[in-house]
C-alpha positions in Angstrom: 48.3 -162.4 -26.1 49.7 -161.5 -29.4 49.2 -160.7 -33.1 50.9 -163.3 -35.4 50.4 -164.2 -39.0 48.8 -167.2 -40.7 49.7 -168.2 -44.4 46.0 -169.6 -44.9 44.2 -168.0 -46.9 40.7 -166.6 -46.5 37.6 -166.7 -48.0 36.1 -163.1 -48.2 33.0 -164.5 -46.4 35.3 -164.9 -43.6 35.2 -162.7 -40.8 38.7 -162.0 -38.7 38.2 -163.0 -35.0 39.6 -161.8 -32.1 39.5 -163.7 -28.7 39.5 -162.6 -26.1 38.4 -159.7 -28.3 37.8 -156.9 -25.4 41.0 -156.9 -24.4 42.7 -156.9 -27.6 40.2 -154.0 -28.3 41.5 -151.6 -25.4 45.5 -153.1 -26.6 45.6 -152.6 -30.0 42.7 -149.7 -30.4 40.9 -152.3 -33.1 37.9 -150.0 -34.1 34.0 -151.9 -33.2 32.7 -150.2 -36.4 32.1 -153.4 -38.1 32.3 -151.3 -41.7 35.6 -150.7 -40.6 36.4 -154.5 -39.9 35.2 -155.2 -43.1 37.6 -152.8 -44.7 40.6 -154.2 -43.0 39.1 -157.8 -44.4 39.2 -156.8 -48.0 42.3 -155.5 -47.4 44.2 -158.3 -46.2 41.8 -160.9 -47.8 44.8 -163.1 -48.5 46.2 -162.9 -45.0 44.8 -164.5 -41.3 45.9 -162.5 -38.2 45.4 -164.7 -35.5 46.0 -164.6 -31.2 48.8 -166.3 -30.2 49.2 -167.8 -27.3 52.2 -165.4 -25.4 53.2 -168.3 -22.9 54.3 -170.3 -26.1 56.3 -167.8 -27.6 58.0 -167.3 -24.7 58.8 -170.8 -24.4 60.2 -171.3 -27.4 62.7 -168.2 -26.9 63.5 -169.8 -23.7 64.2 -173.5 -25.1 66.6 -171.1 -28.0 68.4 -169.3 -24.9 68.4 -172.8 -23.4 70.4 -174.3 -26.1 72.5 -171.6 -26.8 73.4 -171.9 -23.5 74.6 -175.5 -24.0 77.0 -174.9 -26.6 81.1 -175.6 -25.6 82.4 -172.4 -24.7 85.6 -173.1 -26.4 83.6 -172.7 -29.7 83.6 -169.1 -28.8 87.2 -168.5 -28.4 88.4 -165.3 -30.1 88.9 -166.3 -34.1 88.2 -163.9 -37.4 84.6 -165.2 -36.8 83.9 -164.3 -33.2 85.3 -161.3 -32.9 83.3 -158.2 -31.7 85.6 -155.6 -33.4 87.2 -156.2 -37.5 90.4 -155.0 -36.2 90.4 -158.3 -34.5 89.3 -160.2 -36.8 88.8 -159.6 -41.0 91.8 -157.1 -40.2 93.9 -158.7 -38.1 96.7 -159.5 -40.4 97.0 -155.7 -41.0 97.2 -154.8 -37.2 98.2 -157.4 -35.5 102.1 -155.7 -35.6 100.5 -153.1 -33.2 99.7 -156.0 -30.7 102.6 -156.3 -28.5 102.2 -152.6 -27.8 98.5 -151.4 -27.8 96.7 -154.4 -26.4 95.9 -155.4 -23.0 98.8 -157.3 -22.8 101.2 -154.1 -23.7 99.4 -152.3 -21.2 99.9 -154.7 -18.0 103.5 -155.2 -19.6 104.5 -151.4 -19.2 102.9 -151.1 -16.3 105.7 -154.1 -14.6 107.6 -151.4 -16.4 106.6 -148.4 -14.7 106.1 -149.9 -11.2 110.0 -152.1 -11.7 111.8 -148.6 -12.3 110.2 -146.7 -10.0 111.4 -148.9 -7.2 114.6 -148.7 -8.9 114.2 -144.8 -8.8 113.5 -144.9 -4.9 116.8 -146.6 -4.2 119.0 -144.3 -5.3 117.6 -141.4 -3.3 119.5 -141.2 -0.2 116.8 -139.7 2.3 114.5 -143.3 1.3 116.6 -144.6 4.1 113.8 -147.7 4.3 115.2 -148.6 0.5 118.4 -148.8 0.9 120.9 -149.1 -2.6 120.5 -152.7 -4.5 123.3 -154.9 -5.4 123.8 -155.7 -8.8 122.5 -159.0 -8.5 118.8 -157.3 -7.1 118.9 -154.4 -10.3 119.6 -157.6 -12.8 116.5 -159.5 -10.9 114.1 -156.5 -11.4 115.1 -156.0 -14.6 114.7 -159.7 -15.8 110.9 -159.1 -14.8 110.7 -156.2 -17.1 112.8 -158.6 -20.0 111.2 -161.7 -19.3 107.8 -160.5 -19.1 105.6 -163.2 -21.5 101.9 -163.9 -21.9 102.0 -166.5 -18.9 103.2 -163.4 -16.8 100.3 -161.3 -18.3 97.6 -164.3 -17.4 98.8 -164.3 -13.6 97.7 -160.4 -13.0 94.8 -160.9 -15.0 93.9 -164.2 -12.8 95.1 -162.1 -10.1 92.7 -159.3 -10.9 89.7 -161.5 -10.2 90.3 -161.1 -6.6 91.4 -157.9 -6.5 89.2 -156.7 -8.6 91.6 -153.6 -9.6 93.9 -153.8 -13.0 97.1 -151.7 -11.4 96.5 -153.3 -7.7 96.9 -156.8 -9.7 100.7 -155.7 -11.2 101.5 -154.9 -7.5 100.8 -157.8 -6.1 102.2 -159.8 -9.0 106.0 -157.7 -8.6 105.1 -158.7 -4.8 104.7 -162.5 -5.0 107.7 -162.3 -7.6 110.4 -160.8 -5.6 109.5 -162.4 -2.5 112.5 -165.1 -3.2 114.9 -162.2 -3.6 116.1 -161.6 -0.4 117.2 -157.6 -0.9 113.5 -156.8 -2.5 111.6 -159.1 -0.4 112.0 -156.1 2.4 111.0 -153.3 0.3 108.2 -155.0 -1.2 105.6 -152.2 -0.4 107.2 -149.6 -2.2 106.6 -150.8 -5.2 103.4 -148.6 -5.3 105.2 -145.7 -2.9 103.5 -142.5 -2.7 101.2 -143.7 -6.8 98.1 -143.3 -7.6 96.4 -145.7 -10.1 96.5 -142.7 -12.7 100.3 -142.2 -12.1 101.1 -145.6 -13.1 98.6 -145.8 -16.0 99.4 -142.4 -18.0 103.1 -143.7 -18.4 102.0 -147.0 -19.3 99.6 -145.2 -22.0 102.5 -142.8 -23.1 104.9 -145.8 -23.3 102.2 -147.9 -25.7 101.8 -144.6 -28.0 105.6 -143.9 -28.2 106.8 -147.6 -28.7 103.9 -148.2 -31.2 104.6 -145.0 -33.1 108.6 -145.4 -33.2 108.2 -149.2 -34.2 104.9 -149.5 -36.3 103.4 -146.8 -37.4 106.8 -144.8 -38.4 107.9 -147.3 -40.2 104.9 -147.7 -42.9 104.9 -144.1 -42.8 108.2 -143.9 -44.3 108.0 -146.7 -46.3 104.9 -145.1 -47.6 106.3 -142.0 -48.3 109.7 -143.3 -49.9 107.4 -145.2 -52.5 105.7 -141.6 -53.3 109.1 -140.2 -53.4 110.6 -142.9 -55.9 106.9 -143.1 -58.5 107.4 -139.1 -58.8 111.4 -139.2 -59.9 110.7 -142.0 -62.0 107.8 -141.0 -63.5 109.0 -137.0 -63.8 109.0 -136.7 -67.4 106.1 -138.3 -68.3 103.2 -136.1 -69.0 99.6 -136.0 -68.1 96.5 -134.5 -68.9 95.5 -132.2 -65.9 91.8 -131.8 -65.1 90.1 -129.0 -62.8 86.4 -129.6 -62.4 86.3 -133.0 -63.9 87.2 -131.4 -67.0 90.7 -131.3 -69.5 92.7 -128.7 -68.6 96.4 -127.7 -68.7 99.4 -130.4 -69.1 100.9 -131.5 -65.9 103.4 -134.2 -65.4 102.8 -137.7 -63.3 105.9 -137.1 -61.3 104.7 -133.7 -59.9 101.1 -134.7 -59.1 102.6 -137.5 -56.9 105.1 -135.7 -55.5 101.9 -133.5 -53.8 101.5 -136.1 -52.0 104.6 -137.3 -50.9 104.9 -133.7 -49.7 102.0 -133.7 -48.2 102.6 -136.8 -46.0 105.5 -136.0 -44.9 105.1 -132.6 -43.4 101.9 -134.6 -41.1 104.8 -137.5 -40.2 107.4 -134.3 -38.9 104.0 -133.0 -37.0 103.6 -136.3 -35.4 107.1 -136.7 -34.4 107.0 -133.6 -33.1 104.4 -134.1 -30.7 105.6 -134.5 -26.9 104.4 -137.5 -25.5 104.1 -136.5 -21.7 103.6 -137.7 -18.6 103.0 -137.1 -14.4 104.1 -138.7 -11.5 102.5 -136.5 -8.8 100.2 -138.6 -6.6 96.4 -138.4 -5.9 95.6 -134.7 -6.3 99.1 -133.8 -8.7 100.7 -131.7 -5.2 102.8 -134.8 -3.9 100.8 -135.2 -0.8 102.2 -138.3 0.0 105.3 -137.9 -0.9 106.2 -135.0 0.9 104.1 -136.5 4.3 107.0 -139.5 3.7 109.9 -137.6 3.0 109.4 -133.8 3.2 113.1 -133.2 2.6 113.1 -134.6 -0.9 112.4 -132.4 -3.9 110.3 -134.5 -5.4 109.1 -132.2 -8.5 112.7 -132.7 -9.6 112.8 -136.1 -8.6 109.5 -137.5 -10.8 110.4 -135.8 -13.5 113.6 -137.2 -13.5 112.3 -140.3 -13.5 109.5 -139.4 -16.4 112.2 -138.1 -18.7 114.4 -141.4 -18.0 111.0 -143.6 -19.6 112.0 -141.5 -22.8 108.6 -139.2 -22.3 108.0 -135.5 -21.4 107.2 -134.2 -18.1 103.8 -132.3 -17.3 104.6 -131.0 -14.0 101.2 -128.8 -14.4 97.9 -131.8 -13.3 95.5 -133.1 -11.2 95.2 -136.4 -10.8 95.7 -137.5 -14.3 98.0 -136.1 -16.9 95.8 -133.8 -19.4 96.4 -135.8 -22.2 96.2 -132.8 -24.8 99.2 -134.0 -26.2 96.9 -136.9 -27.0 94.1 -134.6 -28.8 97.3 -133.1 -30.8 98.6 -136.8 -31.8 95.6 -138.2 -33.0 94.8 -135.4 -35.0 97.9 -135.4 -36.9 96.5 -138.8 -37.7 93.9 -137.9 -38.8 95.1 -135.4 -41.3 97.7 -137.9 -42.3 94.7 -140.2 -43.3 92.4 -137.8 -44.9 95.5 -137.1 -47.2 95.9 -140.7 -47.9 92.1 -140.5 -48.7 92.8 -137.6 -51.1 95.4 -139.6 -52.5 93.2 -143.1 -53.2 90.4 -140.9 -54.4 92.7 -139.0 -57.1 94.2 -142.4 -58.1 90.9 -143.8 -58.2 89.9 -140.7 -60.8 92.8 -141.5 -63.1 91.8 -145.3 -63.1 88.0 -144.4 -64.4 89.5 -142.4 -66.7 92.4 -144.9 -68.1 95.1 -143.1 -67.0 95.8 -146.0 -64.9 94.9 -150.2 -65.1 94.1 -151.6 -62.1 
């Protein structure tokens, strides 16, 4: 049973009833003092709180769900109006150059990468006797997987992932059922995955997403960003302004040089983020090459993974566990960060000379 309101109105003679009234009692603590009753009735003389029947409530949640339930779940398909974050949505057109790179689709597309060019890496150490050198015609066919990789390619591991129920385990078995036709990988098939953990696979992937969306998005508005400083402060050199220091007039400045803080500003947090090392590991389960030295114990694999690391265009951690630290990480989003809070500065200065007509907006 439950409290619900009633919009008729009662008559101050009218006393508020409770049924069954024990229980709702020993629920809801409703005092017996009948003085107190009559309180609560003056109170609310314009209101009628009445029991509810629960069963009724509940059915008319359920016949809600019900319908809900009915609706065509194409009507739900990811638009500016169904999706969960802005960035996908109201924001899209201001991201979506990140896309290729940082979604789900960049991420199963450098992990082909990763798992293509390690195989390729295995072939060209002689002691892998079991993968022997490819022709030309096998290198071109492994790399057309990594060129030709498309959003069809990227729905067959995910479709494939609903078996396996594992995101990297999906990528090997797509590489698998793709170079079966090719006669020279068709025999090597298994070590596509040789000697990997999951984590081995995924930090490069992540690396590769952060470097290829840095170097081909976010560098770019950077600099175009900071050229546009750079040209508003020589232009505007000369022309002077009133300077201010606690909201109040103070000594002459110049346009030019106020912007030119910023453009300065900027640009030393774009050096710190290209200066950050974007690193990576390739040293199985535990980071001490377990497997790869059970396999092969002749190899020198330290030299050998990071070789291959450093060939991906990343740094190599040789120093892990089973995932790569990712302080680099910590350090690259923090430069970020400063690099926004200084664009914050920025908007909030230019917003002060707009309230105080330096500026028309």
């Amino acid at each position: 049973m439950e409290l619900g309101a009633s919009s008729r109105v009662l008559s101050n003679n009218t006393l508020l009833r409770f049924s069954p009234e024990s229980t709702f009692r020993r629920r809801y603590q409703v005092p017996v003092n009948p003085t107190s009753l009559n309180h609560h009735q003056r109170r609310f003389s314009n209101a009628s709180f009445q029991l509810s029947n629960s069963y009724s409530i509940r059915e008319t949640t359920y016949k809600k769900v019900v319908n809900m339930s009915k609706v065509d779940s194409r009507e739900f398909e990811l638009s500016s109006l169904t999706a969960l974050s802005p960035l996908d949505g109201r924001y899209w057109s201001k991201v979506k150059d990140l896309a290729p790179y940082m979604s789900e689709y960049g991420l199963i597309y450098f992990r082909v990468l990763v798992e293509v060019k390690w195989l390729l890496k295995l072939s060209k150490i002689p002691e892998v006797t079991e993968v022997p050198s490819f022709s030309e015609e096998a290198k071109s066919y492994l790399q057309g997987l990594i060129d030709g990789f498309n959003m069809d390619d990227a729905l067959e591991v995910k479709n494939i992932e609903r078996v396996t129920n594992h995101d990297v385990k999906a990528v090997e078995y797509f590489l698998k059922q793709k170079c079966q036709s090719q006669p020279e990988i068709a025999k090597v098939l298994e070590f596509f995955h040789f000697a990997c953990t999951s984590e081995d696979i995924n930090n490069l992937a992540h690396a590769l997403m952060l470097k290829e969306a840095i170097n081909k998005v976010m560098f770019p508005v950077m600099d175009k960003l900071i050229k546009a400083l750079c040209e508003i402060a020589k232009d505007n050199a000369n022309i002077s302004m009133l300077s201010r220091t606690h909201g109040q007039p103070a000594s002459p400045t110049t346009l030019g040089k106020e912007i030119s803080v910023f453009a300065i500003r900027l640009g030393r947090e774009r050096q710190e983020i290209s200066q950050v090392e974007i690193m990576g590991k390739f040293a199985g389960a535990v980071g001490n090459y377990n497997a790869h030295l059970s396999a092969y114990p002749d190899v020198n694999w330290p030299q050998i993974t990071e070789d291959f690391v450093k060939s991906l265009g990343l740094s190599f951690n040789p120093y892990v566990t089973q995932i790569e630290t990712h302080d680099y990480m910590a350090k690259l989003f923090y430069a970020f960060v400063r690099f926004n809070n200084i664009l914050i500065d920025f908007d909030r200065d230019v917003w002060g000379y707009i309230s105080l007509a330096y500026f028309k907006q």
